[in-house]
C-alpha positions as CSV (number, residue, x, y, z in Angstrom):
1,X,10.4,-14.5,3.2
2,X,9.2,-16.0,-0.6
3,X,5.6,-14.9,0.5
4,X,7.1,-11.4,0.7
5,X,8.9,-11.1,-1.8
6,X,5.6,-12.4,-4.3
7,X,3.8,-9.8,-2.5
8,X,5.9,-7.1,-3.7
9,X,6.2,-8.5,-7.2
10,X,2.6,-8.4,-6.9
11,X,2.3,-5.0,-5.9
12,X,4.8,-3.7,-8.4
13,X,2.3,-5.3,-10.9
14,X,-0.7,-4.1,-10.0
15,X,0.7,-0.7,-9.5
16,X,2.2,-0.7,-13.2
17,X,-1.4,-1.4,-14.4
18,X,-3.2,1.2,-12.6
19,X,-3.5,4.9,-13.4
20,X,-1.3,6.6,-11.1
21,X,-3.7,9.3,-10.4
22,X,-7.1,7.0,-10.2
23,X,-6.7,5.9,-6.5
24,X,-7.0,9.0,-3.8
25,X,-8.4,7.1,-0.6
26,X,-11.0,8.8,0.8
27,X,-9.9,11.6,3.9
28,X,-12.8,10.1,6.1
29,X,-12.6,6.6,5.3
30,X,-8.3,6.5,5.3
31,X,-6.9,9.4,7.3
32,X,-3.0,9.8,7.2
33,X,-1.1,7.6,9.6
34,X,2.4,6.9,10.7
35,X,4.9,4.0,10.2
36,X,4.5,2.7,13.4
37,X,1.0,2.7,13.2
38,X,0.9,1.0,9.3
39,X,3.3,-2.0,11.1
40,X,1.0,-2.1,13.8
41,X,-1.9,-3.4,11.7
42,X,0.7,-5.6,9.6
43,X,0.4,-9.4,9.9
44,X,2.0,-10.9,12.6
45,X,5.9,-11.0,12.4
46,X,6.4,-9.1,9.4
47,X,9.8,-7.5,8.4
48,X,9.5,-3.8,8.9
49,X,11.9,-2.5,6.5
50,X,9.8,-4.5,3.7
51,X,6.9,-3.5,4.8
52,X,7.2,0.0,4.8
53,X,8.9,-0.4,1.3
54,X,5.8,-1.7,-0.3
55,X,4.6,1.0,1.1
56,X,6.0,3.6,-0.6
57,X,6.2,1.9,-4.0
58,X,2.3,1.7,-3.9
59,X,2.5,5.2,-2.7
60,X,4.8,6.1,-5.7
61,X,3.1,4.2,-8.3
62,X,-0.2,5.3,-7.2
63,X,0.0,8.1,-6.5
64,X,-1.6,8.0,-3.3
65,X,0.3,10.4,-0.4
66,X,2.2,7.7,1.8
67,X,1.4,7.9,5.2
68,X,-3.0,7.2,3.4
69,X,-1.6,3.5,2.4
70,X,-2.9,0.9,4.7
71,X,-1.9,-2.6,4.6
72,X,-5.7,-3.3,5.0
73,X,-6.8,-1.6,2.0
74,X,-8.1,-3.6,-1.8
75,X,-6.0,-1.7,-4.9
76,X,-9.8,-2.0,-7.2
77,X,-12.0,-0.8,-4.3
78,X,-10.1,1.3,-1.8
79,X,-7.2,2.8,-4.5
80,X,-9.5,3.1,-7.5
81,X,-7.3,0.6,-9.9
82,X,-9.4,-1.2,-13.0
């Protein structure tokens, strides 16, 4: 649960540094998809509700629609944050 929890904190960070319209993920390269399908390429045993709020909160701060944030995707090369 600590591991999460950094990775949100983390997140939260890296989001507050970016420029929240420099990351639109490519159409091609990202194409929209669900909630189920984000959890489905989660680690291993990961709490859903956490997940998902990362999620949005990189969504938020980014700018970036919601249901185009993968869990696979690097903030610098895939989100366009310096």
């Amino acid at each position: 649960m600590l591991w999460l929890i950094c990775i949100l904190l983390a997140a939260i960070m890296v989001a507050a540094i970016c420029y929240a319209s420099a990351g639109v993920p490519s159409e091609d390269k990202w194409p929209p998809i669900s909630e189920d399908e984000f959890i489905q390429r989660c680690s291993p045993g990961v709490n859903r509700e956490r997940a998902l709020k990362v999620r949005r909160i990189i969504s938020e701060q980014l700018g970036v629609d919601y249901d185009r944030v993968y869990p696979e995707q690097k903030f610098v090369e895939d989100l366009g944050c310096d």
